[in-house]
C-alpha positions in Angstrom: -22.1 51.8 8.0 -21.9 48.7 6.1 -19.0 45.8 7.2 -19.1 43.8 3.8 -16.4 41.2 5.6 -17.0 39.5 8.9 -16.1 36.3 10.6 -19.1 36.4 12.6 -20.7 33.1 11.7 -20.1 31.1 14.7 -18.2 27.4 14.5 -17.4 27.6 11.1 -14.0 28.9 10.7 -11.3 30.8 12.7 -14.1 33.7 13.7 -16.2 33.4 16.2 -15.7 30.1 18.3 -19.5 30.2 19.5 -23.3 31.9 19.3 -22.1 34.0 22.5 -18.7 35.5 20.9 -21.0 36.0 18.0 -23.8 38.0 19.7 -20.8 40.0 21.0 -19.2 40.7 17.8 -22.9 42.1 16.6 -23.3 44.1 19.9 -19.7 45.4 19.0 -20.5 46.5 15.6 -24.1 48.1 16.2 -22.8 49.8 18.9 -19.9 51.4 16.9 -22.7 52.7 13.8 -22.8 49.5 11.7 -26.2 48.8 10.7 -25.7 46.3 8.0 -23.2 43.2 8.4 -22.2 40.4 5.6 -21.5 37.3 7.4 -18.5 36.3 5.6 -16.8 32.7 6.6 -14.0 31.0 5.3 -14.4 28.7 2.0 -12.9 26.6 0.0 -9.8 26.3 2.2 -8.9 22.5 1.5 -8.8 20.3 4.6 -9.5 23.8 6.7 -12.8 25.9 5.8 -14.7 24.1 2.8 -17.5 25.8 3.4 -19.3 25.3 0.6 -22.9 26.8 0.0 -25.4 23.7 1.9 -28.1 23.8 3.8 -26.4 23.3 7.2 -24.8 26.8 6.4 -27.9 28.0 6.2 -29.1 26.9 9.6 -26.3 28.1 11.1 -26.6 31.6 9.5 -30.4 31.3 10.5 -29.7 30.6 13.7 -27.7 33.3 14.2 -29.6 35.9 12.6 -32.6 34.9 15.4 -30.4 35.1 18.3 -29.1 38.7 17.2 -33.4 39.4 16.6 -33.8 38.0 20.2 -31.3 39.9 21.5 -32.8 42.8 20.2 -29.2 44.2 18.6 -30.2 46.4 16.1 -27.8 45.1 13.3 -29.6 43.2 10.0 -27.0 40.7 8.8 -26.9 39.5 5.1 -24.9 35.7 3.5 -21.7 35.6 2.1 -18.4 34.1 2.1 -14.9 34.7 1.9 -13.5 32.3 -1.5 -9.9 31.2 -1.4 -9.5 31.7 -5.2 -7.8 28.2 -6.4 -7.9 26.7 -10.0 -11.4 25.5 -9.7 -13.0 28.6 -8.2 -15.1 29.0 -11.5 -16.0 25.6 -12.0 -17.2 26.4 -7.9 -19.2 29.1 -8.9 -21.0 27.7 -12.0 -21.8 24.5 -10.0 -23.4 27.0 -7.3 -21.1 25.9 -4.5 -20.1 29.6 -3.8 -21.8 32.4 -2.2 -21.7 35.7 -3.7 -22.3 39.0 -1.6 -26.0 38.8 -0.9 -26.8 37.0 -3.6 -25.1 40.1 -5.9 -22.8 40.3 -8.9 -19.9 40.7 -6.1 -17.5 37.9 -5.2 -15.0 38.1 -2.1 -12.1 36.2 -2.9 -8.8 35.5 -1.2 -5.3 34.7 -2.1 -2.1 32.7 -0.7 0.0 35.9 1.1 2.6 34.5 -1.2 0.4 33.8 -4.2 2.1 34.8 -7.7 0.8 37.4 -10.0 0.3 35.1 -12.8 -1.9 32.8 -10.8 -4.5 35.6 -9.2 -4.7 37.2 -12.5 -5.8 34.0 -14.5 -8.4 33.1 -11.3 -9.5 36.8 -11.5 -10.4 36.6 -15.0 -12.2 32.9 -14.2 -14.4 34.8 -12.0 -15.5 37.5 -14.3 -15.9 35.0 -16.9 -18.7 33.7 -15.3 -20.4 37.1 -15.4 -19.7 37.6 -11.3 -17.6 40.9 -10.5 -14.2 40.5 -8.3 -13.6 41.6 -5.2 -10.1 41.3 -3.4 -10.1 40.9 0.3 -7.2 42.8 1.7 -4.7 43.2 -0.8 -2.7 44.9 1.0 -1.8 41.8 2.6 -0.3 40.0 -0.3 3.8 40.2 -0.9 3.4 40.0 -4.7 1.1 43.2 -4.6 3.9 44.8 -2.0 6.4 43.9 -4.4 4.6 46.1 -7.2 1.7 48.1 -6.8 1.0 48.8 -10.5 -0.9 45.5 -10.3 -3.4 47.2 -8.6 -3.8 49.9 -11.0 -4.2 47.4 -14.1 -6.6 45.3 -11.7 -8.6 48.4 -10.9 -9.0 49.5 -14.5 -9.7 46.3 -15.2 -13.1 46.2 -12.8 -11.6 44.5 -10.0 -12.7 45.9 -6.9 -10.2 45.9 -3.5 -11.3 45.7 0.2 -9.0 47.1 2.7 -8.8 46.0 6.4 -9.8 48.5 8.8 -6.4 46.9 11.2 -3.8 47.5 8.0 -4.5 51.4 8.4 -3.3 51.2 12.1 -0.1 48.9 11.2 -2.3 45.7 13.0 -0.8 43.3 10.0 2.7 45.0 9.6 4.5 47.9 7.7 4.4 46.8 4.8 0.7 46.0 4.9 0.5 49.8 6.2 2.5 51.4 3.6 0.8 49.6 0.7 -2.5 50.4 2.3 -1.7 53.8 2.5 -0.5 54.0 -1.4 -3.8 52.4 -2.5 -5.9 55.2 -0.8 -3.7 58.1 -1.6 -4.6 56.6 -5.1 -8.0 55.9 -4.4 -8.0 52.8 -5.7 -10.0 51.1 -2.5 -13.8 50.8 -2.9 -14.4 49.2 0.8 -12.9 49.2 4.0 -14.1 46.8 6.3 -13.7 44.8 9.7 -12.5 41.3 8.4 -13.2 40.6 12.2 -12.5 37.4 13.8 -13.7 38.0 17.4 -13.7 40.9 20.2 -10.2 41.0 21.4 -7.9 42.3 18.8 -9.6 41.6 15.3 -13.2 43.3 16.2 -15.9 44.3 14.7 -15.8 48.0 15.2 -15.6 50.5 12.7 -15.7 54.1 14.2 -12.0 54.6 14.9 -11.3 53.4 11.0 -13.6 55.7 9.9 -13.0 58.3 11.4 -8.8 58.0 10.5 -10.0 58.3 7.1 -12.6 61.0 7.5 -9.1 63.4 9.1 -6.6 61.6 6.7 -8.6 62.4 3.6 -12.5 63.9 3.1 -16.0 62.9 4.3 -16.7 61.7 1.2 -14.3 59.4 0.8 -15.0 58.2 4.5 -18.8 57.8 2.7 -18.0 56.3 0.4 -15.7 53.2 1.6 -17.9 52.5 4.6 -21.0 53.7 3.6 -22.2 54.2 -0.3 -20.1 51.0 -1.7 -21.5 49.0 0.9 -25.1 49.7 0.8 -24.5 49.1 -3.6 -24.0 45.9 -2.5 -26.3 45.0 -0.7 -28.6 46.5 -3.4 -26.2 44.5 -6.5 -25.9 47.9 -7.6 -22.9 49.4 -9.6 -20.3 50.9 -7.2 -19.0 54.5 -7.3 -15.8 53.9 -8.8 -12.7 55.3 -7.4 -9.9 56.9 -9.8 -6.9 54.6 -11.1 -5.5 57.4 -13.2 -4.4 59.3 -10.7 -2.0 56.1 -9.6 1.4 57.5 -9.4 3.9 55.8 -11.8 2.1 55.4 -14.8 
């Protein structure tokens, strides 16, 4: 498996709070079948997790890409970063400030919980204007998005990709979270399911017990594809197999 969403970059953010907790986390998610990990902190979060793409990041992500090599954890981690999408997040990117997935077409971008349609769907657009492919971090998570799924479905046929969190499916962030997590794979509208881990308490980096819910709730395939296939297209900046927004109920 591939986790294309982990706070595992030690000191940066509200992930891991040091090189051992980190070392951990990558022990946690080899150990559990993930062979591939996106090291995905916090940025552009004003007066919180700026973040931005500098060299300092890079030493840090070196750093801990050693240690896991020294430890001898057989996990291969890859650069990224989790973008709180804001008015200027496509001036960020076109200034270079912002780290797509390895480097690919793909973008992992956040909202406000409480964010408003209007405002996601003009940053969204920002973003593939600048020829860089969307992909919404757990949006599940977001009220506006609860409020009215059909969002999705227009986002989705719009190339947007969406990321679910591996806790949503066992009701970690709420019911609400739960049931519109539930709707957006009954619909398969997800392309990813990943850890969005923070340590190795409650938000880990383990991915068995999520994949294997999905593997009984729906096919192998589909199990495949959201942990496995997607991933690995990243990681490659190839097209992902696309899931299918017609069957979205309601429209």
């Amino acid at each position: 498996m591939t986790d294309i969403h982990a706070h595992i970059l030690p000191g940066v953010d509200d992930g891991a709070s040091s090189t051992r907790t980190a070392l951990r986390m990558a022990r946690m998610a080899a150990d559990s079948g993930v062979t591939d990990l996106i090291a995905t902190p916090h940025c552009n979060q004003m007066y919180r997790y700026e973040n931005y793409a500098c060299r300092a990041l890079t030493e840090r992500f070196e750093a801990l890409e050693q240690a896991v090599q020294e430890a001898e954890i057989p996990l291969k981690l890859h650069r990224g970063m989790e973008v709180y999408g804001t008015t200027d997040t496509a001036a960020l990117l076109h200034s270079g400030k912002l780290t797509t997935l390895c480097g690919s077409r793909y973008l992992l971008i956040e909202f406000d919980f409480t964010e408003e349609r209007r405002f996601m769907d003009r940053v969204l657009r920002s973003v593939f204007a600048e020829g860089v492919t969307p992909i919404v971090a757990h949006p599940e998570r977001y009220r506006a998005l609860q409020s009215d799924p059909n969002i999705l479905y227009e986002w989705v046929l719009n190339g947007v990709h969406l990321q679910l969190n591996k806790g949503s499916l066992s009701g970690f962030f709420g019911r609400s979270a739960f049931q519109l997590a539930m709707r957006i794979l009954r619909h398969d509208l997800a392309s990813f399911i990943a850890s969005d881990a923070h340590g190795t308490e409650r938000r880990t980096t383990v991915l068995t017990g999520a994949y294997d819910w999905v593997r009984e709730q729906f096919s192998d395939s589909r199990a495949e594809r959201l942990f496995m296939e997607n991933p690995a297209r990243v990681l490659t900046d190839k097209p992902l197999l696309l899931c299918d927004p017609t069957a979205f109920s309601g429209r």
